[in-house]
N, C-alpha and C positions, 0 to 999 in steps of 0.2 A: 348537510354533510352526506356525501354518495356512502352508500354501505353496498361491501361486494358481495355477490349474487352466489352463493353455495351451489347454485344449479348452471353457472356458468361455463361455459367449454373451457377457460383459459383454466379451470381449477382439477381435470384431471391430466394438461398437459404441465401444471406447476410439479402436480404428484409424480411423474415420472421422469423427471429431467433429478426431483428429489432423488430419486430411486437410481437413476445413471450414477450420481455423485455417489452415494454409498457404495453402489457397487465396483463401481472407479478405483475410491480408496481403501476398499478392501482388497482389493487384488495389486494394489499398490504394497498393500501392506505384504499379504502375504508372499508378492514377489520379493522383499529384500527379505526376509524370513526364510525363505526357501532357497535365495539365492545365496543366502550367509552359508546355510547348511549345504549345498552344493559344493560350494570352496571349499567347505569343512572337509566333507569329503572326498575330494579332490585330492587337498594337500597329506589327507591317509595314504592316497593311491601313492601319491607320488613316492612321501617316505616306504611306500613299502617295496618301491620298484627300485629306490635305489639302496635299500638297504643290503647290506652282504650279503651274497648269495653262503647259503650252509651248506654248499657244499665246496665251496670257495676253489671253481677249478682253474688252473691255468695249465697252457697247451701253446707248443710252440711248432711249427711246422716243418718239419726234421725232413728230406728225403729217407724213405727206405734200402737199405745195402744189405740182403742177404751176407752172409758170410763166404756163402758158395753165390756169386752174384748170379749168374747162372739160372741156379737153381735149380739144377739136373743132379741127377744120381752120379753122373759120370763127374761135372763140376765139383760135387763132392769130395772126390778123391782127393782132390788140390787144395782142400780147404780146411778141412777138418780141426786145425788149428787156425783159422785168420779170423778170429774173434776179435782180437784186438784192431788188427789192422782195419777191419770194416766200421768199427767204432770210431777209431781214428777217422775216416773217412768222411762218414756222417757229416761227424762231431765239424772239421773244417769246410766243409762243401757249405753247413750252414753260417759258419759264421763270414765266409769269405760271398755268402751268396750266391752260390751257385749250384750247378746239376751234372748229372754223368747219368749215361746210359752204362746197362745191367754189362756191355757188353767192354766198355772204356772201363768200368769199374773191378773186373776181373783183370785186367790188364793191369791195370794201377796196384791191385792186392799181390799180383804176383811180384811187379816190381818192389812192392814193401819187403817180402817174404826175401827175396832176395838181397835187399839191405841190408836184413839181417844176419843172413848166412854171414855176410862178410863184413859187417861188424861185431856180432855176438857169435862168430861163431857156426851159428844152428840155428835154424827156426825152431824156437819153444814158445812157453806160454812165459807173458813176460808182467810183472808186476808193476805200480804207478812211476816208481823211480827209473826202471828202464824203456817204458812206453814213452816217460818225460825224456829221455835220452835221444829213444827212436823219432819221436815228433821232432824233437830243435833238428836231430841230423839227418832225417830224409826229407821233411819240408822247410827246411832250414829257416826256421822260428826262433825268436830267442826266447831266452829261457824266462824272464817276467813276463811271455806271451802263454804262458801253461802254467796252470797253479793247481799245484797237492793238495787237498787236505786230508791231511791224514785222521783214521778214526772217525772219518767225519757218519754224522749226523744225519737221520729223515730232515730237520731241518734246516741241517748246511744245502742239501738239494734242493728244496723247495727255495730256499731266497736266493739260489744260482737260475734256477729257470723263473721267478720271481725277474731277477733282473737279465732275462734274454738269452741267457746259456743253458743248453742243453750240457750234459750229465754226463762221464763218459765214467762206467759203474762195474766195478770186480762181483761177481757173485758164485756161489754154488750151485751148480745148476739140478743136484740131487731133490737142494731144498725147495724151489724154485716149483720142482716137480709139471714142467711143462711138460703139455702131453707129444708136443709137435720136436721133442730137441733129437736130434738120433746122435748127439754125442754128448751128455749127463756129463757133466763136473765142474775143472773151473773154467769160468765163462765171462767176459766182457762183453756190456750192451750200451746202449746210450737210453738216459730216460730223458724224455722230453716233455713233462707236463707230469700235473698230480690230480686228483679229485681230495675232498675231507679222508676217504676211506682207502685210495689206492693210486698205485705209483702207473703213470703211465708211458712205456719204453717204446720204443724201436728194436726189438729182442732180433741181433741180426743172426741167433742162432738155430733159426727156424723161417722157413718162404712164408709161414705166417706168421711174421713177427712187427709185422706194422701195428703201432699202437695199442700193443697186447698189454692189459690190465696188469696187474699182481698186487692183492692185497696187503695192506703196511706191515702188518705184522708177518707177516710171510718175508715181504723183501728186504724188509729189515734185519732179518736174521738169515738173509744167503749173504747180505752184504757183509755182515760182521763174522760169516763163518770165513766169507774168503780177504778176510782184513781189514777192508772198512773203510780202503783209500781211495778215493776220487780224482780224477781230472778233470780242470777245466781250462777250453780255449779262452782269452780274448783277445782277437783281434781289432778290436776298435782304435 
């Protein structure tokens, strides 16, 4: 019977082919170990990327319309009341998709202002149910294409620019307390997007009124000093 040689060459290449296999399956091992916990961690990232944002904003891409399109001292003169009319503007320019220059948009305000005269009368400041009049009769919309709500809600506005529609919004502008307004009181703007903490407008009552903030509780209380009633286009 052969007996093998302890002092043989084949017995420290047996010990290290031993030593490859262990270390083989150890790293076998701890790659599905590491790779379990890698997914683990993975699928954290993921839920927490798609989880709600807290501060849950939505924004919708309004062109800007001074009120004085202008936006001169001198355009001032001619504007001082076209609050509404520049809201109106906005408010259809987005939903019909499209654009005007500062300078077709003063043009357009005057011919609104003029509407008026000669259906109301006088250019004054005009509440939702006359604005609703003034939209069907100078862009000639029908009337299920503009909807009231009266009284409404921080969150009747949020589920109208929720679904695509920018805001077209009565406030005070005392309350409001912008530092930019050179003519305080009541005031039409369009809002176009909210944050958790604050409403965010197109204030066309000021050249700096592109996407100018105002906190909820703030806007919430110009809207209900000057009524509370809202407009919205849809033309779909």
């Amino acid at each position: 019977m052969l007996k093998r040689n302890s002092n043989s060459p084949i017995t420290p290449i047996l010990s290290i082919l031993t030593l490859l296999v262990v270390v083989v399956t150890t790293r076998a091992v701890l790659t599905a170990k590491l790779g379990k916990t890698a997914n683990q961690r993975t699928s954290i990232e993921i839920e927490q990327e798609l989880r709600v944002n807290p501060e849950n904003t939505e924004f919708l891409e309004v062109q800007f319309i001074c009120q004085a399109p202008l936006e001169t001292a001198q355009n001032w003169i001619y504007h001082e009341e076209s609050c509404e009319e520049a809201a109106v503007l906005m408010t259809y320019l987005y939903e019909t998709d499209s654009t005007i220059t500062k300078e077709a948009a003063d043009e357009e305000i005057l011919k609104m202002i003029e509407w008026q005269v000669q259906n109301f009368g006088e250019h004054r400041d005009i509440y939702a149910d006359d604005v609703k009049e003034f939209i069907t009769g100078y862009l000639e919309l029908e009337e299920d294409q503009i909807e009231i709500i009266y009284n409404a809600s921080m969150d009747d506005i949020r589920s109208q620019i929720d679904m695509g529609h920018p805001v077209i919004v009565p406030i005070t502008g005392e309350i409001l307390k912008n530092p930019y307004y050179p003519h305080p009181g009541y005031h039409m703007l369009v809002v176009k997007g909210y944050t958790a903490t604050q409403i965010i407008t197109n204030d066309n009552g000021t050249r700096h009124g592109k996407d100018f903030k105002y906190d909820n509780e703030i806007f919430e209380a110009a809207i209900n000093d000057a009524g509370g009633d809202i407009l919205i286009l849809n033309l779909e």
